[in-house]
MARBA-3410 file (N, C-alpha, C, O; in Angstrom, 1 decimal):
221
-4.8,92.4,76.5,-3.3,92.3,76.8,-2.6,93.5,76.1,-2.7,93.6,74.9 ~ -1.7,94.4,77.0,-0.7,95.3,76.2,0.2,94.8,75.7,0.5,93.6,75.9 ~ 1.1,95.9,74.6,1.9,95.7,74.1,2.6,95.1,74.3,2.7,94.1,73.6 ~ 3.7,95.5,76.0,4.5,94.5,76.4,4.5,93.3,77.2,5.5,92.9,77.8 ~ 3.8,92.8,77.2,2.5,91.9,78.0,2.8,90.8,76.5,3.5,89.7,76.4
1.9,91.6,75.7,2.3,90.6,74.1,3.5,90.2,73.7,3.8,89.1,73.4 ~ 4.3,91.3,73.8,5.7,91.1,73.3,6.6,89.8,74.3,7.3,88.9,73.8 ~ 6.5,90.0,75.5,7.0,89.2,76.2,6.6,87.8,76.0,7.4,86.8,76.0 ~ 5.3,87.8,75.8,4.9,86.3,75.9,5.3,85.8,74.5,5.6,84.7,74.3 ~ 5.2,87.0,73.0,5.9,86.3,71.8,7.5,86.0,71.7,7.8,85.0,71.2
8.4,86.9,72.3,10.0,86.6,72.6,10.0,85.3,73.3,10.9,84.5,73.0 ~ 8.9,84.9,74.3,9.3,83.9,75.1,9.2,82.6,74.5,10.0,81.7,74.7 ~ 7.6,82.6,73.3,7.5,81.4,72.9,8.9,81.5,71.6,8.8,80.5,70.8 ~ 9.5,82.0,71.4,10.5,82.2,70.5,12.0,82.1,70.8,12.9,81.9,70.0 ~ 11.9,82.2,72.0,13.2,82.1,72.9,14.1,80.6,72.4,15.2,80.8,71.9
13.6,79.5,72.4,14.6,78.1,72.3,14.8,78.1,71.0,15.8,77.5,70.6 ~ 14.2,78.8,69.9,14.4,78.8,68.3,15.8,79.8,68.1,16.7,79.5,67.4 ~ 15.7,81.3,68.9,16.4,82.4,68.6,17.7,81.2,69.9,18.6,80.5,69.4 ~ 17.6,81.3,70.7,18.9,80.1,71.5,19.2,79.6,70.1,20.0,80.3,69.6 ~ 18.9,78.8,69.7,19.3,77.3,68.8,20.0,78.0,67.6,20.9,77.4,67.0
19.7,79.4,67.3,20.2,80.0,66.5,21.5,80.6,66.3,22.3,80.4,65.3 ~ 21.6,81.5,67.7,22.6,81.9,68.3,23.9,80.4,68.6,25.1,80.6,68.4 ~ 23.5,79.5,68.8,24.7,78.7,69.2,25.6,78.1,67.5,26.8,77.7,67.3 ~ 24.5,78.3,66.8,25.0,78.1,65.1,25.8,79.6,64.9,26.6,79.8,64.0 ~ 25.6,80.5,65.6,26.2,81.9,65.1,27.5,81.4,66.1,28.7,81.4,65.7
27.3,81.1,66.9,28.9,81.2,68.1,29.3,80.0,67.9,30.2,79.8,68.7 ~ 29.2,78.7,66.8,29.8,78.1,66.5,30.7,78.6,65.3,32.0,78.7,65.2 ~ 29.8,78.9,64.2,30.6,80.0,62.8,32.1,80.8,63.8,33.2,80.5,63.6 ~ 31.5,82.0,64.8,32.6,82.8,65.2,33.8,81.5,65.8,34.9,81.2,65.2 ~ 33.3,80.8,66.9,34.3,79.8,67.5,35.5,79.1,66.4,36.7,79.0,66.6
34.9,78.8,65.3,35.6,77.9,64.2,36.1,79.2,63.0,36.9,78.9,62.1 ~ 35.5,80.5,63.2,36.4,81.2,62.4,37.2,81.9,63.0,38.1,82.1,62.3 ~ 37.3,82.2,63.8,38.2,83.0,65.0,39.6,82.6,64.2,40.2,83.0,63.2 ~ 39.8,81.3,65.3,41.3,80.2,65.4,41.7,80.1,63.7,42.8,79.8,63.3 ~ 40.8,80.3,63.1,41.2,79.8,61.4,41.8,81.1,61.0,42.8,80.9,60.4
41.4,82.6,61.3,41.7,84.2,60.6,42.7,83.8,61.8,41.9,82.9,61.8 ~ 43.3,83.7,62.4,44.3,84.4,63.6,45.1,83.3,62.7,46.0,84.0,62.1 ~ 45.3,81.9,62.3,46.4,81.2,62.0,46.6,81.6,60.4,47.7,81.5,59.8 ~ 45.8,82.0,60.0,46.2,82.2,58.5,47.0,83.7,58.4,47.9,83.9,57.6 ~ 46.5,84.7,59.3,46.9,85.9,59.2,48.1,85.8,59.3,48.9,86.2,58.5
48.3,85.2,60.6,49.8,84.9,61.1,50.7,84.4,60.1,51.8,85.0,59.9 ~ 50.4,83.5,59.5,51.7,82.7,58.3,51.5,83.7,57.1,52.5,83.7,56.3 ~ 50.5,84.4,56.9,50.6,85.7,56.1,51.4,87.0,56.3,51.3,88.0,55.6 ~ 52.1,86.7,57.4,53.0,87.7,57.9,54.0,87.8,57.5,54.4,88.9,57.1 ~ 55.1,86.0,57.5,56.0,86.1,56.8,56.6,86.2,55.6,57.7,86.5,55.4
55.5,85.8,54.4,55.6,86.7,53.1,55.5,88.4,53.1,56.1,89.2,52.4 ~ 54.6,88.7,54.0,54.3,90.0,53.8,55.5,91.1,53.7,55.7,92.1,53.0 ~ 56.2,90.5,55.0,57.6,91.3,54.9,59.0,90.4,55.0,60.0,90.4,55.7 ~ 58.6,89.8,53.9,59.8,89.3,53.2,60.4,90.3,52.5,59.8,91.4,52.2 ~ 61.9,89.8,52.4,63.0,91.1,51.6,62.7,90.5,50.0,63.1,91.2,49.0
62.1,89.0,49.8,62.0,88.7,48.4,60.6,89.0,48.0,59.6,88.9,48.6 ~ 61.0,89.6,46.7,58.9,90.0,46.1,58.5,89.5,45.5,57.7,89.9,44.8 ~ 59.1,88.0,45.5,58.6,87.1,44.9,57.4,86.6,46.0,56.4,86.0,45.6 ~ 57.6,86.9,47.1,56.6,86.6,48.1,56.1,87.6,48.4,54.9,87.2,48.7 ~ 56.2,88.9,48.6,55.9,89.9,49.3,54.9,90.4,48.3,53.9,90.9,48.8
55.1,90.4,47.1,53.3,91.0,46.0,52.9,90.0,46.2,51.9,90.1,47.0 ~ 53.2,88.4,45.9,51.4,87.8,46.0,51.0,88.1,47.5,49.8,88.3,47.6 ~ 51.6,88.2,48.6,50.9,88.2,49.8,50.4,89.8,49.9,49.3,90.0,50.5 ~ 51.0,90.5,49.5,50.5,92.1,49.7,48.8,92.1,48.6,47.6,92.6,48.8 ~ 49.2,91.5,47.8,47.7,91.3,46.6,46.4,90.9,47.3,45.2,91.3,47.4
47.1,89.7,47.7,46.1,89.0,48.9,45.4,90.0,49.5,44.2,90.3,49.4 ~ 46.3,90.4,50.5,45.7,91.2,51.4,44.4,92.3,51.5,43.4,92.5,52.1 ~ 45.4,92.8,49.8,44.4,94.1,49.4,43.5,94.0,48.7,42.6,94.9,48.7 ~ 43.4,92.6,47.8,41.9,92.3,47.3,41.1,91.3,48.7,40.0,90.9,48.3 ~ 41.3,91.1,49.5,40.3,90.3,50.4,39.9,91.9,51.5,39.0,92.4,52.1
40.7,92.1,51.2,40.0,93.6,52.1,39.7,94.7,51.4,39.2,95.6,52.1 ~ 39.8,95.1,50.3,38.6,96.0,49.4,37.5,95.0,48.5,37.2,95.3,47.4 ~ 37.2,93.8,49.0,36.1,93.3,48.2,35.1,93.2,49.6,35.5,93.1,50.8 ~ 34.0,93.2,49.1,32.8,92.9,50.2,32.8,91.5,50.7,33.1,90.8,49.8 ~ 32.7,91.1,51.5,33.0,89.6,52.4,31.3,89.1,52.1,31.2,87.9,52.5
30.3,89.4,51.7,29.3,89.0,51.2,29.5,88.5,50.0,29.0,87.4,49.8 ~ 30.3,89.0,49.1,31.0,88.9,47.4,31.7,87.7,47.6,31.5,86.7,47.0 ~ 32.5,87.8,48.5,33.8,86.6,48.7,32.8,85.1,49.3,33.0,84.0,48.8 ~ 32.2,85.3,49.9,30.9,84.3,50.6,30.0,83.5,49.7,29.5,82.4,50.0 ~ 29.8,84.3,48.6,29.2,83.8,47.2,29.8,83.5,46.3,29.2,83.0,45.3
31.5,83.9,46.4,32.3,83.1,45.3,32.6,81.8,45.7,32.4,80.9,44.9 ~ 33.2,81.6,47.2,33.1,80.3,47.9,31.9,79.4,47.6,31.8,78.3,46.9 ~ 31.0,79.9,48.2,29.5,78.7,48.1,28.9,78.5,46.7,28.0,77.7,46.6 ~ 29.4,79.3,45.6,29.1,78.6,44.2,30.2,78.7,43.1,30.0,79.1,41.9 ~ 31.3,78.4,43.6,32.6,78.9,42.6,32.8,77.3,43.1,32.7,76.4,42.2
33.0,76.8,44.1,33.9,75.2,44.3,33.1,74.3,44.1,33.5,73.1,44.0 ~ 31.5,74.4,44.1,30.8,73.4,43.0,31.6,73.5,41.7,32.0,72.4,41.3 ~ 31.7,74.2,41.2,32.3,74.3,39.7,33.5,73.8,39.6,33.9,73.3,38.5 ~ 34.5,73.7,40.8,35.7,72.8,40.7,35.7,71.5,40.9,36.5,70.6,40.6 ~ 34.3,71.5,41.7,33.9,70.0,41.8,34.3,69.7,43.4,35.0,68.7,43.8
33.8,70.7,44.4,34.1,70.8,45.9,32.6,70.9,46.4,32.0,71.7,45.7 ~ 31.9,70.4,47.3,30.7,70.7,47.5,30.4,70.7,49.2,29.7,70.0,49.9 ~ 31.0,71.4,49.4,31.4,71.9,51.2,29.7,72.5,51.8,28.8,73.0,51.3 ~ 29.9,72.2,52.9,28.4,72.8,53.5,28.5,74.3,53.7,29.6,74.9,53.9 ~ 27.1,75.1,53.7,27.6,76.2,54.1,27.4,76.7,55.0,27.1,77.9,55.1
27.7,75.6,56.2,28.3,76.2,57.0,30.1,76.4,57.1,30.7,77.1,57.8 ~ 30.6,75.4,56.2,31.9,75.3,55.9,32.2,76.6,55.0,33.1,77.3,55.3 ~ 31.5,76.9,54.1,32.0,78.1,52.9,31.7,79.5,54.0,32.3,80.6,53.8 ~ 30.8,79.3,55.2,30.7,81.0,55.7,31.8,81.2,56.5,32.4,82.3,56.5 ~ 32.2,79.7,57.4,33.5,79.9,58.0,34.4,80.3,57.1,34.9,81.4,57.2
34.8,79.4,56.1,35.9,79.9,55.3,36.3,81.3,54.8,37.4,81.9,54.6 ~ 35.2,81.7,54.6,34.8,83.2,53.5,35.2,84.0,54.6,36.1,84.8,54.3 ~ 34.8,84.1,56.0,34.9,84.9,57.0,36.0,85.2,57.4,36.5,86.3,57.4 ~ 37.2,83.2,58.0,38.2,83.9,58.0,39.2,84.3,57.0,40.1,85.1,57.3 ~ 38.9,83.9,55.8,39.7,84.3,54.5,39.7,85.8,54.4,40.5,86.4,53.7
38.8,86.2,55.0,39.0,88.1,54.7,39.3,88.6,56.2,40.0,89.6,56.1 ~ 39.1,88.2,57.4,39.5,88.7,58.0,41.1,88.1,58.6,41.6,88.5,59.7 ~ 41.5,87.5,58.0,43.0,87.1,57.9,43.7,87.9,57.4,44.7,88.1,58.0 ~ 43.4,88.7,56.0,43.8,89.8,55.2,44.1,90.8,56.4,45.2,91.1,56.7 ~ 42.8,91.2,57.2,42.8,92.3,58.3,44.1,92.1,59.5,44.9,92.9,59.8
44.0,90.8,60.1,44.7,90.3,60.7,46.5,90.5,60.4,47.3,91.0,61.1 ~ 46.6,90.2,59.5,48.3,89.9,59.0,48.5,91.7,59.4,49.0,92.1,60.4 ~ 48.0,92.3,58.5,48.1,93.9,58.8,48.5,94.3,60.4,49.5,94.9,60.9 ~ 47.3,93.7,61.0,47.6,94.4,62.5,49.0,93.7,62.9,50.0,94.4,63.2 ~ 49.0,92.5,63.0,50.3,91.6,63.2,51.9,92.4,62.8,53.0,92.4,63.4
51.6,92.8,61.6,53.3,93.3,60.5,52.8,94.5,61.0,53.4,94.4,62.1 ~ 52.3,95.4,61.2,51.7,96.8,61.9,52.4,96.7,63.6,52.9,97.7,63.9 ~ 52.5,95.7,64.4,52.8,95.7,65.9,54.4,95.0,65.8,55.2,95.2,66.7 ~ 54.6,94.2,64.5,56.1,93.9,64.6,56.9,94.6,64.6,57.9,94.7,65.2 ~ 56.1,95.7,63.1,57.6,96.6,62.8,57.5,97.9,63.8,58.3,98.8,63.6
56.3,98.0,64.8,56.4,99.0,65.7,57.3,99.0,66.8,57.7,99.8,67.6 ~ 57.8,97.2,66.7,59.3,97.0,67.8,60.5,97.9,67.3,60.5,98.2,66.1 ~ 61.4,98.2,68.1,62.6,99.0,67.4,63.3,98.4,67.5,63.5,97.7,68.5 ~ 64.3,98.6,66.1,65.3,98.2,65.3,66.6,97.7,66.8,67.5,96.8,66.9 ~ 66.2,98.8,67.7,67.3,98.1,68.8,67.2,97.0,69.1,68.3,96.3,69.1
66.1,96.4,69.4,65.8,95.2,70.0,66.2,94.5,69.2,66.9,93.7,69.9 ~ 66.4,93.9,67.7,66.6,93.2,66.9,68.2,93.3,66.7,68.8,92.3,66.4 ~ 69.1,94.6,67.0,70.6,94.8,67.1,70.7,94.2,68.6,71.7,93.5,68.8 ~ 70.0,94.3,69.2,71.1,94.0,70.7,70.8,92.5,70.7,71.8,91.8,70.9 ~ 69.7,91.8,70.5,69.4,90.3,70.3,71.0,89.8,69.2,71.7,88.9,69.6
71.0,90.5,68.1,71.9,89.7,67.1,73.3,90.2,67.7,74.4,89.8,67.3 ~ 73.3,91.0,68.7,74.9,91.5,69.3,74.9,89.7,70.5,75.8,88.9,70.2 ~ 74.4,89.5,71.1,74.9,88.5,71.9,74.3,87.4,71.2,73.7,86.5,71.7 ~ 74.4,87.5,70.0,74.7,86.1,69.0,73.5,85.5,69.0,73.7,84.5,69.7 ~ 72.4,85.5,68.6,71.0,85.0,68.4,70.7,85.6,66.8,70.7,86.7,66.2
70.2,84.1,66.5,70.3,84.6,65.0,69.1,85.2,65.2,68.6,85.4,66.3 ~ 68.4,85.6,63.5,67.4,86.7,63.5,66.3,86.1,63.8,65.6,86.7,64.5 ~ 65.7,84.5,63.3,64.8,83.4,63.8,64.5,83.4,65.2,63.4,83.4,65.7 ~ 65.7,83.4,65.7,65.5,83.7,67.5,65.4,84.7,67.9,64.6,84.7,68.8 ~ 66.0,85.8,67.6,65.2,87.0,67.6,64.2,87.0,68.1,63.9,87.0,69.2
63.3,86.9,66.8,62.0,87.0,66.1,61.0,86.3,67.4,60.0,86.8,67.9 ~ 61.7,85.1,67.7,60.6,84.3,68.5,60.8,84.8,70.0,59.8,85.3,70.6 ~ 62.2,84.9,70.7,61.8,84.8,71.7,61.9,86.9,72.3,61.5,87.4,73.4 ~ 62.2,87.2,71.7,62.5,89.2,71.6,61.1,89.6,71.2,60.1,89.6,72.0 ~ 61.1,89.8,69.8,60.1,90.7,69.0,58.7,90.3,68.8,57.8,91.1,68.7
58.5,88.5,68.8,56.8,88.0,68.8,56.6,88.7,70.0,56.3,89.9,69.9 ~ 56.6,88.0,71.3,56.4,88.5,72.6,55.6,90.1,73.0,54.5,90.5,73.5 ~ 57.0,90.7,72.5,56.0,92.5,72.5,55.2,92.7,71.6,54.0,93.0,71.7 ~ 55.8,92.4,70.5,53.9,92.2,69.8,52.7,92.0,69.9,51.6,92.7,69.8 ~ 53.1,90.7,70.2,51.7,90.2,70.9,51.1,90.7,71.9,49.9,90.5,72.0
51.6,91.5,72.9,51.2,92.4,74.0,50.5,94.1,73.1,49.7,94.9,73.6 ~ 51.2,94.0,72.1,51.4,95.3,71.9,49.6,95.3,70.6,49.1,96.4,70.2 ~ 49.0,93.9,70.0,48.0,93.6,68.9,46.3,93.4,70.0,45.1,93.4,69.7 ~ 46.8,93.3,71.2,45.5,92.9,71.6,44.5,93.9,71.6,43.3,93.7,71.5 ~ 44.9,94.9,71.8,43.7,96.3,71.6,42.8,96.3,69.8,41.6,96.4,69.5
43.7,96.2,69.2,43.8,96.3,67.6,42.9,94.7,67.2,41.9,94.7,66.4 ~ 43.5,93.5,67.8,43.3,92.8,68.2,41.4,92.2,68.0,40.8,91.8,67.0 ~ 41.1,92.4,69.5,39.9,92.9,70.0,38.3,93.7,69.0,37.1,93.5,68.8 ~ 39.4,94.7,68.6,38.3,95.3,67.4,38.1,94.5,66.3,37.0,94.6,65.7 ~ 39.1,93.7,65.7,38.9,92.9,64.7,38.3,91.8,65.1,38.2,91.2,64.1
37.8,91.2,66.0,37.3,90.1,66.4,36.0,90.3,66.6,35.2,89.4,66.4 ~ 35.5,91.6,67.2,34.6,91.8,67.1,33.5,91.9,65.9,32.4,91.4,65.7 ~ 34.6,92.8,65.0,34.0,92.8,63.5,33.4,91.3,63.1,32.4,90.9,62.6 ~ 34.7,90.8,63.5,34.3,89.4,62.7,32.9,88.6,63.4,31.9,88.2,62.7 ~ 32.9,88.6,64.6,31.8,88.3,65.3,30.3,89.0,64.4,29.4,88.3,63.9
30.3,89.9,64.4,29.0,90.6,63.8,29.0,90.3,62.6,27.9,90.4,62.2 ~ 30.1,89.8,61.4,30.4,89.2,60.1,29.3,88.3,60.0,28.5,88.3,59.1 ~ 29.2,87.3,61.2,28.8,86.2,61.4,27.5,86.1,60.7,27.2,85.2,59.9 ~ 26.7,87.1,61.0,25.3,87.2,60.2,25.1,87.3,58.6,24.0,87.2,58.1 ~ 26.3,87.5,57.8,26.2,87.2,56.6,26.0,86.0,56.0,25.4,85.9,55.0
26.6,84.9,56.7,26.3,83.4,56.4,24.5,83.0,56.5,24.1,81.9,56.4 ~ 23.8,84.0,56.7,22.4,84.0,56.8,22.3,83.7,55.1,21.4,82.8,54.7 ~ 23.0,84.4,54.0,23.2,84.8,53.0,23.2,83.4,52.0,22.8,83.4,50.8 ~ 23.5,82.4,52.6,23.6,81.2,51.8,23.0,80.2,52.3,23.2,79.1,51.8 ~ 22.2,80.4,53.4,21.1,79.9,54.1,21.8,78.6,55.3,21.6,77.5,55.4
22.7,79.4,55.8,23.0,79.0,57.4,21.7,79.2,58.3,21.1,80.2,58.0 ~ 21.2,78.6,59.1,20.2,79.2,60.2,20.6,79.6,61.1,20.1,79.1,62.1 ~ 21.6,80.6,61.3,22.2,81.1,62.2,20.9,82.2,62.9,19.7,82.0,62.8 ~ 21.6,83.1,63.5,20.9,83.7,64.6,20.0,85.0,63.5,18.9,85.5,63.7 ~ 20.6,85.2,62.7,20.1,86.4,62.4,18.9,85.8,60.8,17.9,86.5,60.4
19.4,84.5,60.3,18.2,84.1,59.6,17.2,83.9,60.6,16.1,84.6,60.5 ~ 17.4,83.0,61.8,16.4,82.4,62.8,15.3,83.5,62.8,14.1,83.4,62.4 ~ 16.2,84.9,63.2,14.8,85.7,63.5,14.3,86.3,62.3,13.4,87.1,62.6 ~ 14.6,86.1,60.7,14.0,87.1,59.6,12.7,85.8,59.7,11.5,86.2,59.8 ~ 13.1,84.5,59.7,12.2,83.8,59.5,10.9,83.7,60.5,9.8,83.6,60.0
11.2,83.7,61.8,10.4,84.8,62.5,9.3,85.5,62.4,8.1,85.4,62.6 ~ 10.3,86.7,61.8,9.3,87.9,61.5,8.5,87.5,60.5,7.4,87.9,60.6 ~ 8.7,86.8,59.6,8.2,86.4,58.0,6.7,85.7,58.9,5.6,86.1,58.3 ~ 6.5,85.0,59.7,5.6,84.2,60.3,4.8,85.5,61.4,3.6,85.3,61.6 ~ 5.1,86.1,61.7,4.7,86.7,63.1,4.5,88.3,62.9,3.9,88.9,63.8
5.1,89.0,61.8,5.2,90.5,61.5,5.8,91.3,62.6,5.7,92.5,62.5 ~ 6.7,90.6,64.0,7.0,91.5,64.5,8.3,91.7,64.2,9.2,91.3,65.0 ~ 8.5,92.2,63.5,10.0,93.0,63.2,11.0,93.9,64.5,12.1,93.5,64.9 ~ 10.4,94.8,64.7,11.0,95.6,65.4,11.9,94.9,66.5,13.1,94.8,66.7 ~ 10.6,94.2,67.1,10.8,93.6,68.8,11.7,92.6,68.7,12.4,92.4,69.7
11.8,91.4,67.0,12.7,90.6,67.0,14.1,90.7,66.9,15.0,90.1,67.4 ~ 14.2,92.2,65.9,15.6,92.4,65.7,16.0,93.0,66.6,17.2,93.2,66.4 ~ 15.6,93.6,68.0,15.5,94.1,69.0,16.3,92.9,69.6,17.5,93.0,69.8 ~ 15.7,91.8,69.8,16.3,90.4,70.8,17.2,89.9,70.0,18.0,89.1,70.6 ~ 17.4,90.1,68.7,18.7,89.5,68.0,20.0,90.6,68.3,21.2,90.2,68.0
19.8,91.7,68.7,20.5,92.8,69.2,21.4,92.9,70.1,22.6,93.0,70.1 ~ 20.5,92.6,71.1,20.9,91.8,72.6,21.8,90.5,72.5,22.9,90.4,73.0 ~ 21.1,89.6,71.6,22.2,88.4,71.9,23.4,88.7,71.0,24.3,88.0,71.3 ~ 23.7,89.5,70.2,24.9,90.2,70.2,25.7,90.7,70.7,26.9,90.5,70.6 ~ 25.2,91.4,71.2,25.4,92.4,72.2,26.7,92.2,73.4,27.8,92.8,73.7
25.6,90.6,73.9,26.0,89.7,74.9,27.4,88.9,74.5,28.3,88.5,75.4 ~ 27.6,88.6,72.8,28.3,87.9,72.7,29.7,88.9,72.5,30.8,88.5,73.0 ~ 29.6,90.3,71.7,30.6,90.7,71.8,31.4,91.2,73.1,32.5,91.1,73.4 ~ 30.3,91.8,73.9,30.6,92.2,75.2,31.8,91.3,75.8,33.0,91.5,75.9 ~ 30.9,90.0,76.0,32.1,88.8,76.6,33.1,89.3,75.7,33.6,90.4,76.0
33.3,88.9,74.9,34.8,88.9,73.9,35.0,90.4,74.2,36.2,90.4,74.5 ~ 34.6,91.4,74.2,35.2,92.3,74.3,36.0,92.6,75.9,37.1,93.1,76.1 ~ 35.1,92.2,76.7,35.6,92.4,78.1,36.8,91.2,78.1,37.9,91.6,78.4 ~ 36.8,89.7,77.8,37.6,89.0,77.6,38.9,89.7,77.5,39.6,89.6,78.5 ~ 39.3,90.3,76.2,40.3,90.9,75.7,41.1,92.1,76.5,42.3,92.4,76.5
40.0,92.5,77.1,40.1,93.8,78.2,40.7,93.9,79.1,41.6,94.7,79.3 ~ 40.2,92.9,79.7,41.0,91.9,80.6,42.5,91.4,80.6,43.4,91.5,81.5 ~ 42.4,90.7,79.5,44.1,90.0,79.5,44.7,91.3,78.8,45.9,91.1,79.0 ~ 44.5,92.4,78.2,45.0,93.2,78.1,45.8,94.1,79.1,46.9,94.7,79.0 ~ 44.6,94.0,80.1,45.2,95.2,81.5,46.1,94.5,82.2,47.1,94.9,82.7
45.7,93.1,82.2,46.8,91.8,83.2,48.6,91.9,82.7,49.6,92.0,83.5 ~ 48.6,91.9,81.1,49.4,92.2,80.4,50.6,93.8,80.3,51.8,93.9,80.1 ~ 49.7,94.7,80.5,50.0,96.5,80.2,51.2,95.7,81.5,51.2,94.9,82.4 ~ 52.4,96.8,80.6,53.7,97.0,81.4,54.5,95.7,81.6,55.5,95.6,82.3 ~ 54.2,94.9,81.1,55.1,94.3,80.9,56.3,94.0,80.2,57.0,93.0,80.3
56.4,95.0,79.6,57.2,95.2,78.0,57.3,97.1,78.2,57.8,97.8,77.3
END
């Protein structure tokens, strides 16, 4: 039997284990997505608050969750809240850890697309008597949000490939599934090869996803 001959028939008996794996990785992304997009968000309104009583702790935030390693932060979660007396699964600490740093990323792009609205739009809104609250929701979110999805998109993606760090505290996600694999079988190459692909597959969607409502979107604003 050749190479690929072999290889096929080892991927194949391997196939429902690396599946079973992958749907533990697209559940982590599914449940951290919605969690970094809502935290970022309410991280926004301290960020650029006019008071700095809010505006350093949330700026601190920001800049220590995004110059520390998200591996670092992953291992403070899964053995720091035993010690408070919290004893969360880890698949709960990889979600957490994930979106807790890419929320830091998030608020950025968010306060980055707000304040790229111009100052007109927020004068002519408060000229026909809309306080700045109203403004904010029904004027300045809107083009924003039109204006984050490119910016958007790359951060989601990041976070998606994040996903394999929770291997780290012994998730069986997609990317432990196949070390343990190789550990049994020595084929390295060809496995990280098919853990590649189902990546591949999953950013693509999300990326074309984004692509999509993005072009549907252009010109509207």
């Amino acid at each position: 039997m050749d190479y690929f001959a072999q290889t096929a028939v080892l991927l194949t008996n391997l196939l429902p284990k690396l599946i079973a794996g992958f749907l533990i990785t697209l559940g982590v992304a599914v449940a951290a997505i919605p969690l970094a997009l809502a935290l970022g968000f309410l991280l926004v309104a301290p960020r650029m608050a006019r008071s700095r009583l809010l505006t350093v702790p949330a700026h601190a935030y920001i800049e220590l969750m995004r110059n520390t390693p998200l591996l670092l932060q992953i291992y403070l979660i899964y053995f720091g809240l035993p010690v408070l007396g919290f004893f969360p699964s880890e698949f709960t600490c990889g979600v957490v850890g994930i979106a807790l740093q890419h929320a830091a990323f998030l608020a950025e792009i968010f306060r980055g697309a707000i304040e790229s609205i111009s100052e007109r739009q927020w004068q002519a809104g408060r000229a026909i008597g809309m306080g700045r609250l109203t403004v904010f929701r029904y004027v300045i979110l809107p083009q924003a949000m039109l204006r984050i999805l490119g910016p958007l998109g790359n951060q989601l993606i990041v976070l998606v490939k994040d996903t394999s760090l929770v291997s780290a505290i012994g998730v069986s996600e997609l990317t432990m599934t196949g070390k343990l694999a190789i550990e049994r079988t020595g084929a390295s190459i060809e496995i990280f090869v098919a853990i590649g692909i189902f990546y591949l597959l999953l950013t693509s969607v999300l990326g074309t996803g984004l692509r999509i409502l993005e072009h549907r979107t252009t010109g509207r604003f």
